[in-house]
ZAMARGU-4260 file (C-alpha; in steps of 0.2 Angstrom, whole numbers, plus 5000, padded with zeros to 4 digits):
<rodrens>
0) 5466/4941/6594 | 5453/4925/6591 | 5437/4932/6582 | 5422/4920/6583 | 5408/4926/6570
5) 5390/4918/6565 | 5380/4923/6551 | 5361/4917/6547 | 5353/4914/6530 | 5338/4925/6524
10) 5323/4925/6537 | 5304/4929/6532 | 5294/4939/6544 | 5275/4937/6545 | 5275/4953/6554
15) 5262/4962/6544 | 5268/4980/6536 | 5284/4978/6543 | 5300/4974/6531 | 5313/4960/6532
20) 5324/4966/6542 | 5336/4956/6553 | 5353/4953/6563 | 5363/4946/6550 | 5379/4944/6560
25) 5384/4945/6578 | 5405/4945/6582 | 5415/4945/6598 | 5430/4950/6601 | 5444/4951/6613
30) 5441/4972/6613 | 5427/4978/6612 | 5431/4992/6600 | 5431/4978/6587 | 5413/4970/6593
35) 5400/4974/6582 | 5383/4970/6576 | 5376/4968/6557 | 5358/4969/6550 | 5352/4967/6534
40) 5340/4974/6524 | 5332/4961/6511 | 5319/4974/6504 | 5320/4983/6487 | 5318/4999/6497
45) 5330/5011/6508 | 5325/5011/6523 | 5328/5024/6538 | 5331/5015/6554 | 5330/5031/6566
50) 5321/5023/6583 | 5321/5007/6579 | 5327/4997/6593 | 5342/4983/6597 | 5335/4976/6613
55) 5346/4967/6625 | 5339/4952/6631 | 5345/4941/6647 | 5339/4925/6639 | 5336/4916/6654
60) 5326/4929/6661 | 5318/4934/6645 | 5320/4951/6652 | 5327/4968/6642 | 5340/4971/6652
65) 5344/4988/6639 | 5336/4996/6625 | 5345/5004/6612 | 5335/5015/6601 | 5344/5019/6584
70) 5347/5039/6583 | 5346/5045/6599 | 5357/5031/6609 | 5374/5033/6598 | 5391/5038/6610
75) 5396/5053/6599 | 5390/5062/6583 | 5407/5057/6573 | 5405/5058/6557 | 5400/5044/6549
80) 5384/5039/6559 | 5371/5034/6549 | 5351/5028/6550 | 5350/5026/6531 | 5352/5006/6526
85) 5350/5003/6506 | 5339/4992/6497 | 5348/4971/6500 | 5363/4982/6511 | 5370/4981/6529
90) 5373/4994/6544 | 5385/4990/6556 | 5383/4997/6576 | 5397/4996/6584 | 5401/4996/6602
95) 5409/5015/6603 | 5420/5014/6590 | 5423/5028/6578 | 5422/5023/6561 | 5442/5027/6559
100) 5446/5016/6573 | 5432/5002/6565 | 5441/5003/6550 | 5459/5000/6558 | 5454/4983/6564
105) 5444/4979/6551 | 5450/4986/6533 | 5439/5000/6525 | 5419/4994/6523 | 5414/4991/6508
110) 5403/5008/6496 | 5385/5011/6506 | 5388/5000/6521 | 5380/5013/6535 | 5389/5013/6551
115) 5383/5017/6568 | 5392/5022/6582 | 5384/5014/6593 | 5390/5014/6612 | 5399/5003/6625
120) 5383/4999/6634 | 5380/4987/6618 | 5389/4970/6623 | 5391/4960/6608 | 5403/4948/6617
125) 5402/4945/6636 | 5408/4933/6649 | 5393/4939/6663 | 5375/4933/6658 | 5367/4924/6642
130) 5364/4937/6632 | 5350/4939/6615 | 5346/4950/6603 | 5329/4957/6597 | 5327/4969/6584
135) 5311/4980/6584 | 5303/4995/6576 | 5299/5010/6589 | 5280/5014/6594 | 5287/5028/6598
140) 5291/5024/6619 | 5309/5023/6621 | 5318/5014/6633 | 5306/4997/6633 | 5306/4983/6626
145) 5290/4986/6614 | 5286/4989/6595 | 5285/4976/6582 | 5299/4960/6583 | 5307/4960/6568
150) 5311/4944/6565 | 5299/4927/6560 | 5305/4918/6577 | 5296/4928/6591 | 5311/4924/6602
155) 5328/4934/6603 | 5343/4928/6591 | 5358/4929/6589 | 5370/4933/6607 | 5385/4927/6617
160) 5391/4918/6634 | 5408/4921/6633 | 5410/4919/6614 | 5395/4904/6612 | 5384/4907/6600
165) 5366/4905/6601 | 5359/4890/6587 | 5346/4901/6579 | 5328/4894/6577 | 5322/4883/6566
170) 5341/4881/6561 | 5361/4881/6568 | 5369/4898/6565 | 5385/4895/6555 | 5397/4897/6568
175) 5417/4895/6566 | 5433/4907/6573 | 5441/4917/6560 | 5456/4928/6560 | 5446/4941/6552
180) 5427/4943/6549 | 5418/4953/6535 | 5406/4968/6541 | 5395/4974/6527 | 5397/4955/6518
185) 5386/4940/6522 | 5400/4929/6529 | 5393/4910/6530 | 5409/4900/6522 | 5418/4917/6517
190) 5414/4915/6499 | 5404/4928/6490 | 5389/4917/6477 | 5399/4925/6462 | 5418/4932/6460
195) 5416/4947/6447 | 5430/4954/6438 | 5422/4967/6427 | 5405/4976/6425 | 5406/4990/6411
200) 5394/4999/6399 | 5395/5007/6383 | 5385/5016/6372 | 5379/5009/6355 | 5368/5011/6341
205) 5358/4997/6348 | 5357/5006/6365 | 5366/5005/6382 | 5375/4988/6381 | 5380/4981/6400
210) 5396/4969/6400 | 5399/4959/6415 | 5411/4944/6418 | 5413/4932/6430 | 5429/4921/6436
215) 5418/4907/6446 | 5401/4907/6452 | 5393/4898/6467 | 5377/4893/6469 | 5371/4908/6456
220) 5355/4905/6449 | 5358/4922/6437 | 5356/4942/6436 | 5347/4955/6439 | 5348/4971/6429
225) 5344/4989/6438 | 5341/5005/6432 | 5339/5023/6440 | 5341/5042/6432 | 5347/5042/6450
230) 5363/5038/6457 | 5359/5034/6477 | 5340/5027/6474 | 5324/5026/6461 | 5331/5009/6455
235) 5318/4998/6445 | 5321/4981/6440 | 5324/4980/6421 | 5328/4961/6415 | 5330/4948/6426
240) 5336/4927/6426 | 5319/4923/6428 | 5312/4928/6411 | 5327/4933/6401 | 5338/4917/6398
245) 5354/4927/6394 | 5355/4932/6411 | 5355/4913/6416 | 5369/4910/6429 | 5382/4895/6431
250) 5374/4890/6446 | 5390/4882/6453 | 5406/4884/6441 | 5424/4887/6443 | 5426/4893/6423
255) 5424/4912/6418 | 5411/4918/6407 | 5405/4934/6401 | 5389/4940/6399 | 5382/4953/6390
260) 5362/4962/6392 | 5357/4979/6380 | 5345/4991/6386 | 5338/4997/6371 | 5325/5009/6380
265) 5334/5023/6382 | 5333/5041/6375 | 5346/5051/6371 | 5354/5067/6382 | 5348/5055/6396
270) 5361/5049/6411 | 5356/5033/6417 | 5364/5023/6431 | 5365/5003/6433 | 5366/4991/6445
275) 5369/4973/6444 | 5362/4960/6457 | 5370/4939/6457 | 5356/4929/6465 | 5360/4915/6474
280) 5348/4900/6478 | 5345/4905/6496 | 5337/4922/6490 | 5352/4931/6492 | 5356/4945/6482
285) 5374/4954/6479 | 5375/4972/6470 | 5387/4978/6461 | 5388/4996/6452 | 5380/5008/6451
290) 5390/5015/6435 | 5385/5029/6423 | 5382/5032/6407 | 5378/5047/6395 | 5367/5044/6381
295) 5372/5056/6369 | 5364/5059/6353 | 5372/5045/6342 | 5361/5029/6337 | 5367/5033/6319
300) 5382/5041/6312 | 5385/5051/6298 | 5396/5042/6283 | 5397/5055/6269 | 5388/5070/6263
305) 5380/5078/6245 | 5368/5061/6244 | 5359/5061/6229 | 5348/5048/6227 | 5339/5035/6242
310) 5349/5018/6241 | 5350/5003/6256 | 5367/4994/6254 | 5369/4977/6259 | 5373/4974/6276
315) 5392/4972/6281 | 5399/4958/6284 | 5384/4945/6283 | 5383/4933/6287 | 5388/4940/6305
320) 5391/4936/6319 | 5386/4946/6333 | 5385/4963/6325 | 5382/4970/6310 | 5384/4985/6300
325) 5366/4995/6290 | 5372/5010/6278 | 5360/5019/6269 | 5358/5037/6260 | 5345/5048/6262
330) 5345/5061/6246 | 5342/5081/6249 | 5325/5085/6249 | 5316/5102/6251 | 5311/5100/6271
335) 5331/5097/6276 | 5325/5081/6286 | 5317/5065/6283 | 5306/5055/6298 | 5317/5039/6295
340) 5312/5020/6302 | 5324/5008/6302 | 5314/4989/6306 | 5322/4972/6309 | 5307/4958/6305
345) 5310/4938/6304 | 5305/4925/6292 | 5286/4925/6297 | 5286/4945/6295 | 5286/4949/6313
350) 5294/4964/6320 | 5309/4959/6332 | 5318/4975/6332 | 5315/4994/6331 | 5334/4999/6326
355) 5329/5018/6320 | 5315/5030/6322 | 5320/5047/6321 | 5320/5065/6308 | 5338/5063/6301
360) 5347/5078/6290 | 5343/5075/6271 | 5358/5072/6258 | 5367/5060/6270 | 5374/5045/6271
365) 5370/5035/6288 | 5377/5018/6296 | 5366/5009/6310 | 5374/4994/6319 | 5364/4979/6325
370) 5369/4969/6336 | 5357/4952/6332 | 5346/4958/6348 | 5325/4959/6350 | 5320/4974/6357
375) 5321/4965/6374 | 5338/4963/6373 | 5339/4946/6370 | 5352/4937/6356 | 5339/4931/6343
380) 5342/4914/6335 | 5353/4911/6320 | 5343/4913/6303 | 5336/4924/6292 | 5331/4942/6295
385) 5325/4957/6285 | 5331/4975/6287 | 5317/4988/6281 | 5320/5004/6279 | 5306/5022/6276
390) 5310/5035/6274 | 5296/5049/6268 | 5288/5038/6250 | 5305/5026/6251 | 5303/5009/6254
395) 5318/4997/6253 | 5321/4980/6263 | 5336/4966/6261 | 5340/4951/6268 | 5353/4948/6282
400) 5360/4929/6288 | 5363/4929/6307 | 5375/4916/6313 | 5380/4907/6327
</rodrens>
């Protein structure tokens, strides 16, 4: 069985209040219970596509020659429909196929792809008339061939004559046969911007630290960190390349590398969830995640108990490099708890880090890690820094070496 398969880069609508919302990939096939078509989302919000429209379009004509409205047109309510498309994700309508029999032929799609059933009146590939493809939001008439075009080239993309693709406006298509095509991936050369071969989290002292490493990267300008105290939506963008030069990519490398970012505003008790977005330099963005973490109640550790008297110990080991270890004891007073800061400042006296602030159990001994961080999250220079620590009329401070 011969697939041919096209893909387009990212397209930017000038339709006003509408979203960016296009026909990513169109692919034929020799049955058509393995024809199907792909849009893209390339917003930061969910979006629900219930009555918007696929209209098929006899390009010689110009004509509708059927409209397919999204939620009302599907062949069956199988389980697995779907009118929800995520933030930068894809649904995939295909022509009558249950969403077992799509998977047979294609392998399992990948976490949050939506699939729509679609119905066997959508012909992706054809060998009758030239066929386009329009996308359009519902003004609420079904059946024509109205609404606002979503896409920037006022014409139909995107269709078949007997497995030939149209050359998009404005620039070709990638067009090619494959054995096998990608649904919910953008497919261009079949290489993903960035092969990732971990993304963890762990909870420090310093706060939540996000890993990530990479194997080879492809035309990757960098990252973008996520965050939600929701799993399936609420995401707000915390660091980014732009701003943040940790999160710097390779742009085009073949090397691994890891990369590290800690979120230092967080509170404990609280779930958060993270995602992780590669950026290529077309726009594109690729997510990964989310994964959870639980922020218990631990940005220090008890060491001993019985403290007497109020002491900072030198830091262990120092110089360091990354981390570092900050013991001190707080003595037994008569209120049972002491409001205790713990401060990082340079060489020109400026606060770079707020390690500890918090009421912390008299007649113990505590140990903070830092980890040569801001409290942006980003890996300060090597040098000189100052630990201070308060606690209630105690004032103590001592100097650390960060290396490099």
């Amino acid at each position: 069985m011969r697939f041919l398969l096209l893909s387009v880069g990212l397209l930017f609508f000038y339709s006003s209040g509408y979203s960016q919302i296009y026909i990513s990939e169109v692919s034929d096939a020799s049955s058509y219970h393995q024809e199907f078509m792909e849009i893209y989302n390339n917003t930061d919000n969910d979006l629900d596509l219930h009555g918007y429209k696929i209209i098929q379009v006899d390009v010689n004509a110009d004509t509708a020659q059927y409209v397919y409205d999204i939620g009302t047109n599907e062949s069956s309510s199988i389980p697995g429909s779907d009118f929800i498309i995520s933030s930068h994700g894809f649904m995939i309508i295909a022509r009558g196929s249950s969403l077992a029999d799509f998977e047979s032929v294609w392998g399992t799609l990948p976490t949050g792809v939506a699939f729509n059933v679609g119905n066997t009146k959508l012909y992706f590939g054809t060998s009758g008339a030239t066929y386009r493809w329009r996308l359009r939001a519902n003004d609420g008439t079904a059946d024509t061939d109205d609404g606002t075009l979503l896409d920037d080239t006022g014409q139909a993309v995107g269709g078949s004559n007997y497995r030939d693709y149209q050359q998009k406006i404005g620039g070709p298509w990638i067009q090619d046969s494959y054995q096998n095509a990608t649904p919910g991936y953008f497919d261009n050369d079949q290489s993903l911007p960035v092969t990732l071969t971990s993304f963890t989290a762990l909870v420090q002292n310093s706060g939540v630290v996000l890993q990530w490493r990479t194997e080879s990267e492809v035309e990757n300008i960098g990252f973008e960190i996520y965050r939600s105290l929701n799993k399936e939506d609420g995401y707000r963008l915390l660091s980014s390349f732009r701003d943040n030069p940790d999160l710097k990519g390779q742009l085009n490398a073949s090397r691994a590398k890891t990369y590290r970012y800690t979120d230092v505003q967080v509170q404990a008790g609280q779930t958060y969830f993270y995602k992780l977005a590669d950026v290529a330099l077309n726009g594109q963005r690729t997510f990964h995640g989310p994964i959870k973490v639980l922020v218990q109640n631990a940005a220090v550790s008890s060491l001993a108990k019985n403290v007497t008297s109020f002491k900072l110990y030198p830091n262990y080991p120092n110089p360091f490099n990354p981390t570092t270890d900050i013991v001190f004891d707080l003595p037994a007073v008569k209120e049972q708890s002491l409001q205790t800061f713990l401060n990082i400042y340079d060489v020109n006296g400026r606060k770079v880090r707020s390690l500890l602030q918090k009421s912390l159990p008299a007649g113990q001994q505590y140990r903070v890690q830092w980890d040569g961080r801001d409290d942006s999250g980003h890996q300060l220079s090597a040098g000189i820094y100052f630990a201070v620590l308060q606690a209630g009329n105690f004032r103590q401070s001592m100097k650390m070496c960060l290396m490099k």
